[in-house]
MARROZA-535009 format. One record per residue (C-alpha): residue number from 1; residue in three letters; x, y, z. Coordinates in steps of 0.05 Angstrom, whole numbers. Layout:
N
resi:resn:x:y:z
NUM:ALA:X:Y:Z
...
END
This chain:
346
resi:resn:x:y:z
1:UNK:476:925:-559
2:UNK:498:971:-505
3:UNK:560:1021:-516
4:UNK:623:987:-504
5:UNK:694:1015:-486
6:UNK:764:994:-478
7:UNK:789:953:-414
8:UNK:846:910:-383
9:UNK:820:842:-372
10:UNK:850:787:-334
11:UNK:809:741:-378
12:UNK:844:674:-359
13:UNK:878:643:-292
14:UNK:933:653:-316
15:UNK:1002:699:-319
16:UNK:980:761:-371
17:UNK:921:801:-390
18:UNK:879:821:-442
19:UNK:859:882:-473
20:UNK:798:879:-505
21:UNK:729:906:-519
22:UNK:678:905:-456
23:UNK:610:938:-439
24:UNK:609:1001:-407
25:UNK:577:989:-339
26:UNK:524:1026:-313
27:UNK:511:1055:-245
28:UNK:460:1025:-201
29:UNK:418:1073:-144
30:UNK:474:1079:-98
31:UNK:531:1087:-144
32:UNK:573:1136:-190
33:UNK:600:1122:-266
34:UNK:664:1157:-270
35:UNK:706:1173:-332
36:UNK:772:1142:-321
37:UNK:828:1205:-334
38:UNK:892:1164:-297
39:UNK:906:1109:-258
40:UNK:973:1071:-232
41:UNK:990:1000:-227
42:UNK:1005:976:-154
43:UNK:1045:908:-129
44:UNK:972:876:-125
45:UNK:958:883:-186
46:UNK:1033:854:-214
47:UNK:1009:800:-165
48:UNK:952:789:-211
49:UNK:988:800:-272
50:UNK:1043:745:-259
51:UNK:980:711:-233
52:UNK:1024:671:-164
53:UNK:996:633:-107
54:UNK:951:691:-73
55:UNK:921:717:-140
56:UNK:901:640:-160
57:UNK:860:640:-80
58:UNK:837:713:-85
59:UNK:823:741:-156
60:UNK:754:738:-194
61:UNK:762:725:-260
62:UNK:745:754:-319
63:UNK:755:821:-290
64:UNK:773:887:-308
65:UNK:828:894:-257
66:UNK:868:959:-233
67:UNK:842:1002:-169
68:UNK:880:1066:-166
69:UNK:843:1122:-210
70:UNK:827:1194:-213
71:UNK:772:1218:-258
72:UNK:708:1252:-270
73:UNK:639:1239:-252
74:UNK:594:1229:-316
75:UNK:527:1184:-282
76:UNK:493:1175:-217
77:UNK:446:1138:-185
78:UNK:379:1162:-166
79:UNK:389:1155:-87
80:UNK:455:1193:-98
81:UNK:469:1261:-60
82:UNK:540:1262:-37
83:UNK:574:1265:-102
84:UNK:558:1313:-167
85:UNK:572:1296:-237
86:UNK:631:1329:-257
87:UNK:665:1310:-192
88:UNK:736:1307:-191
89:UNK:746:1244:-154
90:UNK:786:1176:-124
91:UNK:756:1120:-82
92:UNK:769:1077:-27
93:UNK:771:1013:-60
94:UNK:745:959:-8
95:UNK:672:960:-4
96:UNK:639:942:52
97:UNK:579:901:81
98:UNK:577:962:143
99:UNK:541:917:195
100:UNK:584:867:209
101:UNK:622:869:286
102:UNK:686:900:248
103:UNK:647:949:215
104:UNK:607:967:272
105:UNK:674:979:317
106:UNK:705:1028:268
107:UNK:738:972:228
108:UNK:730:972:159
109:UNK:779:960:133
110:UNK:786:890:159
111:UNK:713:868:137
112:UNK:703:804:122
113:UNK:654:814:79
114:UNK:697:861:35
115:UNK:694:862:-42
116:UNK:745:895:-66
117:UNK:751:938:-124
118:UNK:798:908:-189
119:UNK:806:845:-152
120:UNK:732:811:-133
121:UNK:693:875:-173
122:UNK:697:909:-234
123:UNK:771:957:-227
124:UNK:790:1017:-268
125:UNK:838:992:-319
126:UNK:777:1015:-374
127:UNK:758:1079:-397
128:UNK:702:1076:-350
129:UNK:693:1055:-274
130:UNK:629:1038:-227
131:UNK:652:1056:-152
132:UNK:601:1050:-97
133:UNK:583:1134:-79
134:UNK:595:1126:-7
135:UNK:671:1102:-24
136:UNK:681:1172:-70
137:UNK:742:1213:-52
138:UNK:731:1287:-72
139:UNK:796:1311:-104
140:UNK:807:1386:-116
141:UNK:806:1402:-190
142:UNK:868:1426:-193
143:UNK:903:1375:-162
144:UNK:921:1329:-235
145:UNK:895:1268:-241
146:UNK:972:1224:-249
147:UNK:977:1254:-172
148:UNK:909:1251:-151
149:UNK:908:1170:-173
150:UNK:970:1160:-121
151:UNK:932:1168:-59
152:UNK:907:1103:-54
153:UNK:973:1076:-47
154:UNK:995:1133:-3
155:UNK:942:1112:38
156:UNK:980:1049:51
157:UNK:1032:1082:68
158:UNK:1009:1132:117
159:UNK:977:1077:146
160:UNK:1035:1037:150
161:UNK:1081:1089:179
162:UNK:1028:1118:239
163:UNK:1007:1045:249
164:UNK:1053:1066:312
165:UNK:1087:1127:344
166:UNK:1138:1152:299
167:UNK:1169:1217:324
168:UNK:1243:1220:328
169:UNK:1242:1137:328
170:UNK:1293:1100:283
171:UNK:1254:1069:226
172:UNK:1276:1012:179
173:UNK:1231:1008:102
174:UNK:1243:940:84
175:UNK:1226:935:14
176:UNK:1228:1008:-31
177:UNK:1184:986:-86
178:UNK:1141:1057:-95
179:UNK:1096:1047:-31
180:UNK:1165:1041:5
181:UNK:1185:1094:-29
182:UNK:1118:1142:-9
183:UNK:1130:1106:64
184:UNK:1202:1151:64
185:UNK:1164:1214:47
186:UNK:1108:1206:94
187:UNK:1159:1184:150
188:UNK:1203:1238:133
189:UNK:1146:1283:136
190:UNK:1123:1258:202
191:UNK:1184:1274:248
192:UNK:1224:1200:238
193:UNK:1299:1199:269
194:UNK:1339:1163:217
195:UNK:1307:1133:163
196:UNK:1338:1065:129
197:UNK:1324:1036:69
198:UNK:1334:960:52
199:UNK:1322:931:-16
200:UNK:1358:886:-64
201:UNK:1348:930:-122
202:UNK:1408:988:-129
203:UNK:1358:1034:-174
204:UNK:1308:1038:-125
205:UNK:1354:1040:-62
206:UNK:1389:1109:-109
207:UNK:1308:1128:-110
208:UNK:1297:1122:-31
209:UNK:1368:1166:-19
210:UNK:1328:1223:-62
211:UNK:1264:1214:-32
212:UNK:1305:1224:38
213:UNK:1327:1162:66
214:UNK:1386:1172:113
215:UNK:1427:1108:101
216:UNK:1412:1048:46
217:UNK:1426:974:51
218:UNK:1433:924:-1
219:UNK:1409:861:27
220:UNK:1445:820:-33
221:UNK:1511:849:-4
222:UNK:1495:841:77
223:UNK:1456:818:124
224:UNK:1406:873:142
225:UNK:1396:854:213
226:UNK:1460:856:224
227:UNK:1474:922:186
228:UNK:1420:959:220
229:UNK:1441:936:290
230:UNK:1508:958:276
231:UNK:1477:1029:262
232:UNK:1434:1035:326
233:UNK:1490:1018:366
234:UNK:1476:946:371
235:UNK:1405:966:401
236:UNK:1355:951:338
237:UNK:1315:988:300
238:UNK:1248:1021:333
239:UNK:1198:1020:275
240:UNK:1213:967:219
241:UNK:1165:975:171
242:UNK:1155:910:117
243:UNK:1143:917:49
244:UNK:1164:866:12
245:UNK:1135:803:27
246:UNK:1191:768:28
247:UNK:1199:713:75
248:UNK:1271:721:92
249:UNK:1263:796:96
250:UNK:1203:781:141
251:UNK:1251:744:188
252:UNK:1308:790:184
253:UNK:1251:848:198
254:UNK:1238:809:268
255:UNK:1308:800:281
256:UNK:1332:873:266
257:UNK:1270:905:302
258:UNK:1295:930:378
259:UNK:1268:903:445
260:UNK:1194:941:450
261:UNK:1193:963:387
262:UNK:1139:956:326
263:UNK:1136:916:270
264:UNK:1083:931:218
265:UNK:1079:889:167
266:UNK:1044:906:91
267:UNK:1079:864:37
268:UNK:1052:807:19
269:UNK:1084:738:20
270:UNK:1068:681:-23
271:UNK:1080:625:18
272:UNK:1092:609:84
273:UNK:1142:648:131
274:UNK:1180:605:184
275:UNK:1186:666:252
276:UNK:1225:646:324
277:UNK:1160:676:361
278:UNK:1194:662:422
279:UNK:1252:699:421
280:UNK:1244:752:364
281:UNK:1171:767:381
282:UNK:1150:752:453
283:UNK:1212:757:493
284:UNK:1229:826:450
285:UNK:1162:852:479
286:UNK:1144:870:404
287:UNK:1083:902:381
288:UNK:1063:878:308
289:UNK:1025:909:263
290:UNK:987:869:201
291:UNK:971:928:142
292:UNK:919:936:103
293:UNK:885:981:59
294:UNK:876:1038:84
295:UNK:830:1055:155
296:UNK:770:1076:139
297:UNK:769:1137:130
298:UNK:820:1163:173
299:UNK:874:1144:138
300:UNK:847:1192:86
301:UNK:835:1244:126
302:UNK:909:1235:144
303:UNK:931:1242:73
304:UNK:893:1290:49
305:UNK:921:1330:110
306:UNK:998:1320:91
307:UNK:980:1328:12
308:UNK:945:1396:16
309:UNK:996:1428:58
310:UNK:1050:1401:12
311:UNK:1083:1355:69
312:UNK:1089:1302:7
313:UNK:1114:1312:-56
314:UNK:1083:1254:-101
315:UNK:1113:1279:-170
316:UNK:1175:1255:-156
317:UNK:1153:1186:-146
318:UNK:1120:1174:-212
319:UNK:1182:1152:-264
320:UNK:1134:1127:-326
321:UNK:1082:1142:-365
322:UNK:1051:1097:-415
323:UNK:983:1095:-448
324:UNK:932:1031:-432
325:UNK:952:990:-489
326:UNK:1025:997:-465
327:UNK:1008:945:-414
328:UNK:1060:898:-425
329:UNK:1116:945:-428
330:UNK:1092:980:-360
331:UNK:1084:908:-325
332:UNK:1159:888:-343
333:UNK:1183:953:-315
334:UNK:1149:934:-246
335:UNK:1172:849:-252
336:UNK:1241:882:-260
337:UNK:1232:941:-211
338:UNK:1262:984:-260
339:UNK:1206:1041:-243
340:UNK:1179:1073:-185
341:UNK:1101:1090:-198
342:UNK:1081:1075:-265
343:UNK:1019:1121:-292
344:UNK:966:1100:-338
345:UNK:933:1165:-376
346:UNK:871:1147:-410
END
């Protein structure tokens, strides 16, 4: 019998997960085995944990799930030459077919061929993790791995917020879960005008004000297209970026955005959203955005960019720390958005 190890498995299709004993896998010719060191749960996988409509359509299971990691190169494959072992390193976590028309075109990250890592492959909720070598992000060893396992997420983010011109430009984050909360930073960073932050959770509407939101709505207590008119002088908002999947928000987004302005949207909804196209998309003159993943690899490049001049502080984003087998305790947190980024050390 080959060596085993410890992983996070969504076993059944179902809400939960199981931790339990599973082979280590091993790395075919064009691949890396990495030693897991940290990773972070994201709001795909407490879709999969909750297990809702998308998951049910989407997920393969079982499956070790999880895909935001930083660790250390232990194996590679013989037609490997890009990647060393003892690597510090991250990956992109949609792999690609690479001759389809989008990936031929410079669009990856929309391939429709796409597995992607911890959701239709193997993921990094284990103490060990396969990851194709041509998807390896090189990390610097210094940078530790709790921050180095973030940039996946960031990557959303950046995305997200230079999906569009941002400079000086009023911006709406609809939804401050923590990739709304890295979207504040990274617009921040960027050269955004005001920054507002809409969410109907007061602990992470207090996190957006330190991560350098201007203003903060409570969309329990008003109606945020009305609100955010009301602070742009009855003209809109310029960017609205949404990030919560929610299908009112999603409507309010469209009704708060200003005439030519951008809407790009990231969260994911799990039904059906109901939009006047007419009058809050084509008469506006809107441009809108659909999110996802990150661009491959510019986004990256992007990121790494802002996080080795020190334009983004990720530190101050991560609010728990738990161990693997702390699972259940670190998936509450995020149901009840009591958290901002919750780390996994392994």
């Amino acid at each position: 019998m080959g060596a085993t190890m410890i992983g996070l498995v969504k076993e059944h299709r179902g809400p939960g997960a199981t931790l339990k004993e599973v082979p280590v896998p091993t790395c075919g010719d064009d691949e890396v085995l990495v030693r897991i060191k940290a990773t972070s749960i994201c709001g795909t996988d407490l879709h999969i944990y909750k297990w809702d409509a998308w998951a049910d359509k989407t997920v393969l299971t079982p499956n070790v799930f999880g895909h935001e990691f930083a660790g250390i190169v232990v194996d590679i494959g013989d037609r490997v030459r890009s990647v060393k072992i003892g690597d510090h390193v991250s990956a992109e976590g949609h792999m690609i077919c690479g001759s389809c028309k989008a990936c031929r075109t410079g669009n990856g990250h929309v391939c429709p061929n796409t597995k992607s890592f911890g959701i239709t492959a193997p993921g990094c909720f284990a103490e060990y993790a396969v990851v194709k070598a041509s998807n390896i992000i090189h990390n610097a060893p210094e940078l530790p791995f709790e921050i180095a396992c973030l940039q996946d997420p960031l990557g959303n983010a950046v995305q997200t917020v230079l999906s569009g011109d941002i400079v000086g430009k009023t911006v709406a984050i609809i939804g401050v879960g923590p990739i709304g909360l890295l979207a504040i930073k990274v617009a921040k960073a960027c050269g955004a005008g005001a920054i507002y932050a809409v969410d109907i959770n007061p602990n992470r509407l207090n996190m957006a004000l330190q991560m350098g939101a201007d203003v903060t709505i409570n969309a329990m207590e008003t109606r945020t297209s009305e609100e955010l008119r009301k602070l742009t002088d009855g003209e809109g908002v310029e960017v609205v970026l949404e990030m919560s999947g929610s299908p009112i928000a999603i409507a309010d987004a469209f009704e708060a955005a200003a005439n030519a302005g951008r809407v790009s949207l990231l969260g994911i909804p799990t039904k059906e959203v109901s939009l006047d196209v007419t009058n809050q998309i084509i008469f506006k003159g809107l441009k809108v955005e659909g999110i996802t993943g990150r661009k491959m690899y510019q986004t990256w490049y992007q990121m790494k960019g802002l996080l080795n001049q020190h334009r983004v502080d990720l530190a101050s984003v991560i609010t728990h720390r738990f161990t693997l087998d702390q699972y259940e305790e670190a998936f509450r947190l995020m149901h009840e958005g009591q958290c901002g980024k919750i780390v996994f050390t392994h």
